[in-house]
C-alpha positions as CSV (number, residue, x, y, z in Angstrom):
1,X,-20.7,-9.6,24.0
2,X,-20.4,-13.4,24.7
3,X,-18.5,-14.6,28.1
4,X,-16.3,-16.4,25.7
5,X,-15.2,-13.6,23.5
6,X,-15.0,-10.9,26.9
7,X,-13.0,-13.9,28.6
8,X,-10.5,-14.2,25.6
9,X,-10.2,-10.2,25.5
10,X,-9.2,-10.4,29.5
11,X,-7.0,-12.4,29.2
12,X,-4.9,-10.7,26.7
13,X,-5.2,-7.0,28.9
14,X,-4.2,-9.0,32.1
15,X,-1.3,-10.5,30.0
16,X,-0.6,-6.5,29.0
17,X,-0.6,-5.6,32.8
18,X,1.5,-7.8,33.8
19,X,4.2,-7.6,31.0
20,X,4.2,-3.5,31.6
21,X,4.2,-4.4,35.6
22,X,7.4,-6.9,35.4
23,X,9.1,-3.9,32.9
24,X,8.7,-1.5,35.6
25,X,9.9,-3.8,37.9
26,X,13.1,-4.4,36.4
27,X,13.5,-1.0,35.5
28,X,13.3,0.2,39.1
29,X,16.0,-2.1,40.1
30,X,18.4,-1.3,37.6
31,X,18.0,2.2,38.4
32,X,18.7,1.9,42.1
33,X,22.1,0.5,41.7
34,X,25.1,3.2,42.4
35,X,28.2,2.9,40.1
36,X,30.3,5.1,41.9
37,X,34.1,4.0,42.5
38,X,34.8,4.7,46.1
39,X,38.8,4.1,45.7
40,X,40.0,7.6,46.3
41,X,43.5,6.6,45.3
42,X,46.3,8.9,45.1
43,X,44.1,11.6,45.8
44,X,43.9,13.7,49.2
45,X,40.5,13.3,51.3
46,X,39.2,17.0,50.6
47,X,39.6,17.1,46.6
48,X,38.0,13.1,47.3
49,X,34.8,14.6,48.6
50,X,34.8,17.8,46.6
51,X,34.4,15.0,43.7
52,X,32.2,12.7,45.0
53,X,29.7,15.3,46.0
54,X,29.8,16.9,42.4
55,X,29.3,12.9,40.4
56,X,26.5,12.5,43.2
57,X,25.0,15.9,41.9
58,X,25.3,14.4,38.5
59,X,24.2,11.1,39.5
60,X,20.7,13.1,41.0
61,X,19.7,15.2,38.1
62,X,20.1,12.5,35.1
63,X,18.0,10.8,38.1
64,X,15.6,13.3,38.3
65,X,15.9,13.2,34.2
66,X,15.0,9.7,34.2
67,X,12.3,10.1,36.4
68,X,10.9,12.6,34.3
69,X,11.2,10.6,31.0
70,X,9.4,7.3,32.7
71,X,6.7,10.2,34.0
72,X,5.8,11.3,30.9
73,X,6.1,7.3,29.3
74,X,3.8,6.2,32.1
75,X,1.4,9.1,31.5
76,X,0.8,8.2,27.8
77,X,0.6,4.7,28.8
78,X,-2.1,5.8,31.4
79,X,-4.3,7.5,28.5
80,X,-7.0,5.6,27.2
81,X,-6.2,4.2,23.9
82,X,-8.8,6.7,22.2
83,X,-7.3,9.6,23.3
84,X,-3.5,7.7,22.4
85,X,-4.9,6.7,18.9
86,X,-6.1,10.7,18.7
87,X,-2.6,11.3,18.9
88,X,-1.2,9.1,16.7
89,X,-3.7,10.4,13.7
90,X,-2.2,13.4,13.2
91,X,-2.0,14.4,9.5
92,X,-4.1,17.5,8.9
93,X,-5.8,17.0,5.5
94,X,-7.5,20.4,4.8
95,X,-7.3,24.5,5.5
96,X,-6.8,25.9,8.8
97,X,-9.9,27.7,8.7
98,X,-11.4,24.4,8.9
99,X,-10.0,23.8,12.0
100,X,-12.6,25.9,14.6
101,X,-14.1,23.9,17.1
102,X,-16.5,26.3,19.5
103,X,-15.5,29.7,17.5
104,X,-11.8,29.3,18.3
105,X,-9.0,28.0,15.8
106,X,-7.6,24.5,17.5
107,X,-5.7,21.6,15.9
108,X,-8.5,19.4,14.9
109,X,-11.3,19.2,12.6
110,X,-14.6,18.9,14.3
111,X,-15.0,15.3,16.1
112,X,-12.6,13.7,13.1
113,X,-8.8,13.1,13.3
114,X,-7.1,11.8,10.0
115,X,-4.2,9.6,9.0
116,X,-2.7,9.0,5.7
117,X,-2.7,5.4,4.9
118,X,-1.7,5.5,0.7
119,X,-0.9,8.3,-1.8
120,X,-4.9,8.6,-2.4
121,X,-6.1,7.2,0.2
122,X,-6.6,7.5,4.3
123,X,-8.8,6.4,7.4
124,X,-10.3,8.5,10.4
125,X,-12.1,8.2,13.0
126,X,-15.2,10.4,13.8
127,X,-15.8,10.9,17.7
128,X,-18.8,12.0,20.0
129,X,-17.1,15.5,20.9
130,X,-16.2,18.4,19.1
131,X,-12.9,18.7,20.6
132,X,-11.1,15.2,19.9
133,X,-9.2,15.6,23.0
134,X,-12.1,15.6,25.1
135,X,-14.1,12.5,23.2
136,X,-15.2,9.4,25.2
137,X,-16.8,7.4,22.4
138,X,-16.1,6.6,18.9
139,X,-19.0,6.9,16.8
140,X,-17.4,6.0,13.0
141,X,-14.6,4.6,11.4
142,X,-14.0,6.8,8.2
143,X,-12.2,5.9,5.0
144,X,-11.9,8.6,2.4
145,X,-10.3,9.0,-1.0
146,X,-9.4,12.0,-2.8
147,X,-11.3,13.1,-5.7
148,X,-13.6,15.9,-6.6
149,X,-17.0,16.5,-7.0
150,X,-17.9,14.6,-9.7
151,X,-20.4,11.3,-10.2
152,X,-16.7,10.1,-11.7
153,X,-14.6,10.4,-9.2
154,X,-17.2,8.8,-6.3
155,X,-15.5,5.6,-5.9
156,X,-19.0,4.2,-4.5
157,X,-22.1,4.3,-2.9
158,X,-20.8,3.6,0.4
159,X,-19.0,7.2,0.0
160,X,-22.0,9.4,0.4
161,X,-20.5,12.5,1.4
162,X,-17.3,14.8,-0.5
163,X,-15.6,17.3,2.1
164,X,-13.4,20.0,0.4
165,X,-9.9,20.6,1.1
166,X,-10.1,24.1,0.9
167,X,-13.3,26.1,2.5
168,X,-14.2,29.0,5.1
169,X,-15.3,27.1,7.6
170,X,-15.7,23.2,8.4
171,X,-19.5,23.6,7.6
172,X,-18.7,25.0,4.4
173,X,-16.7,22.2,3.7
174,X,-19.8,19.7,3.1
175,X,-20.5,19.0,-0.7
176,X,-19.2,20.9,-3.5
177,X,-20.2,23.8,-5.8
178,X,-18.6,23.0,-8.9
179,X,-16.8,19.7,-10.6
180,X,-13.3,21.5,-10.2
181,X,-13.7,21.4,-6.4
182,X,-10.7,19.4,-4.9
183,X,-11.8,17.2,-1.3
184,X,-12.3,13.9,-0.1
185,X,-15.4,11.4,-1.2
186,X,-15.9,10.1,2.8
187,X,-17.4,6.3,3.7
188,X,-18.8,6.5,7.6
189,X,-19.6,3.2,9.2
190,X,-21.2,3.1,12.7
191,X,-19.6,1.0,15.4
192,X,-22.5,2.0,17.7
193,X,-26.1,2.7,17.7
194,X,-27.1,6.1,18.2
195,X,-29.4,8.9,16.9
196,X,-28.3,12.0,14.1
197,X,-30.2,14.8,12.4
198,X,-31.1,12.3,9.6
199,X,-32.1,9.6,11.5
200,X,-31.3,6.2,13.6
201,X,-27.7,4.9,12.8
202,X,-27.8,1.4,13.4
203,X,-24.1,-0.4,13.3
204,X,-22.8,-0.5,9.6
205,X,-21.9,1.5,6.6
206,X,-24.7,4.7,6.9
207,X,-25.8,4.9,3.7
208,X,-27.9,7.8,5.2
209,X,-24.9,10.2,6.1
210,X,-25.1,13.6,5.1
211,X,-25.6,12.7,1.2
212,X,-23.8,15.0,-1.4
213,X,-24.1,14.2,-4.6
214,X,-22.7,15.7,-7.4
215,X,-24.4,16.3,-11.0
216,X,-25.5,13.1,-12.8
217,X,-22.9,12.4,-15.1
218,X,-20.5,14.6,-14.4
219,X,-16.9,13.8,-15.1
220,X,-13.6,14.3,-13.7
221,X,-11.5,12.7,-11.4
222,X,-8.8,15.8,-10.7
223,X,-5.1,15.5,-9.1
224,X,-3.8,17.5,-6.2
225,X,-1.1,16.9,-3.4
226,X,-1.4,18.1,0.0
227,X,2.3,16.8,1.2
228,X,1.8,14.2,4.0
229,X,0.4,11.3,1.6
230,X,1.7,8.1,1.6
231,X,1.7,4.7,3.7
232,X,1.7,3.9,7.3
233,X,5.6,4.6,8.2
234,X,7.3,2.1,10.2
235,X,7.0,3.7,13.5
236,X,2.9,4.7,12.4
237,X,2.4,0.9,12.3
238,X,4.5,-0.7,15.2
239,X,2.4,2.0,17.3
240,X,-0.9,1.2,15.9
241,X,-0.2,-2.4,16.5
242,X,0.6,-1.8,20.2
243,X,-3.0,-0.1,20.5
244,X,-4.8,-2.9,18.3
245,X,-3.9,-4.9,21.0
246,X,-7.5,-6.7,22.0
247,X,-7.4,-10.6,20.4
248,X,-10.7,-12.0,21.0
249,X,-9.8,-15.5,19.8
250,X,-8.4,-18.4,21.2
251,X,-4.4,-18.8,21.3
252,X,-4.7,-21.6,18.5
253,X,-5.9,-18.7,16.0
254,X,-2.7,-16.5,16.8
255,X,-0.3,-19.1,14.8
256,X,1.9,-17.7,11.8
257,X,4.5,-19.9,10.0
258,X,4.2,-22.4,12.6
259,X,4.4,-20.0,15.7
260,X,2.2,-18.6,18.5
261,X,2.4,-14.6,17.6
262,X,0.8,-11.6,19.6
263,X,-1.1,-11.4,16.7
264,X,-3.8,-13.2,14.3
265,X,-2.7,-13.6,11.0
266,X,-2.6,-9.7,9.4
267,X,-5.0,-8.8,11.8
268,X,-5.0,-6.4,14.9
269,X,-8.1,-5.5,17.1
270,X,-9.6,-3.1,19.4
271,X,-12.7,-3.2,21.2
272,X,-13.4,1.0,21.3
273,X,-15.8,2.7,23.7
274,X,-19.3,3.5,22.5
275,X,-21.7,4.8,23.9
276,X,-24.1,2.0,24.2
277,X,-21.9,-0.8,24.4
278,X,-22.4,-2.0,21.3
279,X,-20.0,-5.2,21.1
280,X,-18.4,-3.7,18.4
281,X,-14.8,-4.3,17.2
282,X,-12.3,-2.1,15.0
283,X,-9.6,-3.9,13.1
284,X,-6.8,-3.3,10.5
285,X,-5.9,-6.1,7.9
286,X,-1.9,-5.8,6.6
287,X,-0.6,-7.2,3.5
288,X,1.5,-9.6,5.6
289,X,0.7,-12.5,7.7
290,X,3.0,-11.1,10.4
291,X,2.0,-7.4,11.0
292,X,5.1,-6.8,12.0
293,X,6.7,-7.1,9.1
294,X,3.7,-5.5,6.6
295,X,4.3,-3.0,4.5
296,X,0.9,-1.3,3.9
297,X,-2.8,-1.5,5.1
298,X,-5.5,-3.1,2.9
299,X,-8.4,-3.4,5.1
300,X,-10.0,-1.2,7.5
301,X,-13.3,-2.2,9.1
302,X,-15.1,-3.5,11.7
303,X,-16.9,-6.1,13.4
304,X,-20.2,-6.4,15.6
305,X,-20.4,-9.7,17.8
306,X,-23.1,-12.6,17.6
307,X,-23.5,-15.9,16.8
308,X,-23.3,-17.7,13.0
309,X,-27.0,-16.7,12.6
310,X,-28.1,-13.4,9.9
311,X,-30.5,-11.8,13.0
312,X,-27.2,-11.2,14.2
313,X,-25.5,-10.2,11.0
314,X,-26.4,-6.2,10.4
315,X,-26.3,-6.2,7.1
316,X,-25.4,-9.4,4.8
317,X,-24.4,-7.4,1.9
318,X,-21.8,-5.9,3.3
319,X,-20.9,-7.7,6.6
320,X,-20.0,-10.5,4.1
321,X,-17.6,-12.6,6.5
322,X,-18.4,-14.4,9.7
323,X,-15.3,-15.6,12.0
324,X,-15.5,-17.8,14.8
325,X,-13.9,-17.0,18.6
326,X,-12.5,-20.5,19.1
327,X,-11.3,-22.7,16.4
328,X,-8.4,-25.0,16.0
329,X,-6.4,-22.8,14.0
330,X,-6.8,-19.4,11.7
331,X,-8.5,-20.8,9.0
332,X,-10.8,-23.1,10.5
333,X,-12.2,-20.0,12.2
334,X,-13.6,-18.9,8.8
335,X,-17.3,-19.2,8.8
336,X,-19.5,-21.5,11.2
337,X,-21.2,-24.6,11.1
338,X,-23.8,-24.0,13.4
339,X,-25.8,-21.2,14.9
340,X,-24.3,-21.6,18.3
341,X,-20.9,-20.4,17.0
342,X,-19.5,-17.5,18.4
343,X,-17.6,-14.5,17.0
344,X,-17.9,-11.5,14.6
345,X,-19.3,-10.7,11.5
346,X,-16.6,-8.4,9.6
347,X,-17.4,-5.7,7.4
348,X,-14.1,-5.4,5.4
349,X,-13.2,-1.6,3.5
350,X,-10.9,-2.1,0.9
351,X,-8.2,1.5,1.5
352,X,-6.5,0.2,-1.9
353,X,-6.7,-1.3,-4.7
354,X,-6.1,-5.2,-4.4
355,X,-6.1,-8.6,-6.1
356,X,-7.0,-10.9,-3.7
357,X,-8.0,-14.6,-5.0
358,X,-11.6,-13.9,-5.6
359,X,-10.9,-11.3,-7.7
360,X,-10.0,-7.5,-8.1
361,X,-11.4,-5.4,-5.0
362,X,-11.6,-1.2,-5.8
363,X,-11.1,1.1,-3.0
364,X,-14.7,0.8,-1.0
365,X,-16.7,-2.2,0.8
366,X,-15.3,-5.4,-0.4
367,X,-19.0,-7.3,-0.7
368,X,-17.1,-10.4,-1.9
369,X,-14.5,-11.0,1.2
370,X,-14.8,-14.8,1.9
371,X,-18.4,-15.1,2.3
372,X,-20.1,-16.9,4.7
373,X,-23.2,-17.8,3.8
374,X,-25.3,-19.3,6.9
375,X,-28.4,-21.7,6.2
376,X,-31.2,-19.6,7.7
């Protein structure tokens, strides 16, 4: 990653630090303060201390109560925001018998953890364990849409594998036997470089990830409910946008309706771990200029850092959108003019279906997202 891009990204965590330092400061003077009226009138001195030594009793344990609570707050904010984002994808999307990681039934599928993001629709991310609470990397970003295992009801290329709902096992989950089978038609793109049974993934949509497909012409799309569908709720988002929390652009970028925001315009951003330290960056695009204030996702994708140049775009078809790390505002980030310019090229996944002013976009990789064309 570029010194100016890293620099931009330090910034924001020391800003982070110091806003959950000064909280913690204030709180821990509030909570030393003692309330407790020391008149004693009308009273006689014995039934005076009987008292005060019960309201200090009180006083201690909702002390020790408090102390607990901020325990447990700091603890979750000491987590690493894999394991906090493990937590917050929570919505189990198949059979318990697919939940057996290392012969014994747990709460997870293997290396995957889910979260609805539309009534058809969700994302997931696929991690470098088994055991999602013991991951250190993230491997994918998934999208997935439900369907069944038909040519018909595969929204796309991009979704090369179909996982059923209902199966034995999580390995008897992969593909289908029939066009009546009820699952999920799965897109995988690699935020890191790293080796599988089927090859070198390189960064981008794998194309190459454990292919399933279903009889030529086949048709069916199917309908089925599993109970949890439906967008990000309120609380989902506000905590998603507390963990997609690392802006890598300058502070003239983070303007919306003429005021400097936390945010760039519908976007949030985190760098994850990978492995190889890939310079790769994860991102959600709302359906509002303010995330704060959106109402759904319609974007999730990704981004690999490099300069306006297409050695360092990974794949132009898809990674169809270049933006610059310093610009004077939002939109003048869009693209480059040279191929010094810094920043990310942006591989946008449609999780909906969307007009947007180029056009319709279906649920899959939105090839036609503002491209940036470079001249080489």
């Amino acid at each position: 990653m570029s010194n100016t891009i890293r620099s931009q990204m330090n910034r924001r965590r020391l800003m982070q630090v110091l806003g959950a330092s000064g909280a913690v400061a204030v709180a821990g003077c509030l909570g030393g303060d003692d309330d407790t009226d020391d008149t004693g009138a009308g009273t006689d001195d014995s039934a005076t201390n009987t008292d005060d030594m019960s309201d200090d009793d009180h006083e201690d344990e909702q002390t020790d109560a408090d102390d607990d609570e901020g325990d447990e707050d700091e603890d979750v904010a000491d987590q690493p925001t894999l394991q906090r984002l493990v937590d917050l994808f929570d919505d189990q999307l198949f059979n318990d018998d697919q939940l057996e990681i290392d012969g014994e039934r747990g709460s997870y599928t293997p290396a995957h953890v889910w979260k609805w993001v539309s009534e058809e629709t969700f994302i997931a991310l696929h991690l470098d364990n088994p055991n999602p609470e013991d991951a250190e990397n993230l491997r994918y970003i998934v999208i997935g849409k439900k369907g069944v295992f038909t040519e018909e009801s595969q929204p796309d290329e991009e979704f090369t594998h179909f996982h059923k709902r209902d199966a034995e096992g999580w390995e008897a989950g992969h593909g289908g036997d029939s066009v009546d089978d009820e699952g999920y038609w799965l897109t995988h793109i690699a935020v890191d470089d790293f080796e599988m049974p089927w090859g070198e993934v390189e960064v981008g949509v794998d194309y190459g990830f454990m292919p399933t497909p279903p009889e030529e012409g086949s048709e069916g799309t199917g309908t089925f409910e599993v109970g949890s569908e439906g967008s990000l709720s309120d609380t989902d988002r506000d905590a998603l946008l507390e963990l997609f929390a690392d802006n890598w652009t300058n502070n003239d970028q983070r303007e919306i309706d003429g005021e400097l925001r936390a945010y760039t315009p519908a976007h949030v951003w985190w760098e994850p771990p990978t492995e190889n330290d890939s310079d790769t960056i994860v991102f959600l695009h709302f359906d509002d200029p303010n995330p704060e204030e959106a109402n759904d996702l319609i974007y999730f994708g990704m981004g690999q850092a490099g300069n306006f140049t297409n050695d360092d775009n990974p794949n132009q078809d898809d990674f169809s959108h270049f933006h610059k790390s310093e610009a004077d505002s939002w939109d003048a980030g869009h693209g480059g003019s040279s191929a010094d310019d810094e920043g990310y090229w942006l591989v946008h996944h449609a999780v909906r279906d969307l007009e947007m002013p180029w056009g319709d976009v279906d649920i899959g990789v939105d090839r036609n997202f503002m491209p940036t064309p470079t001249d080489d």
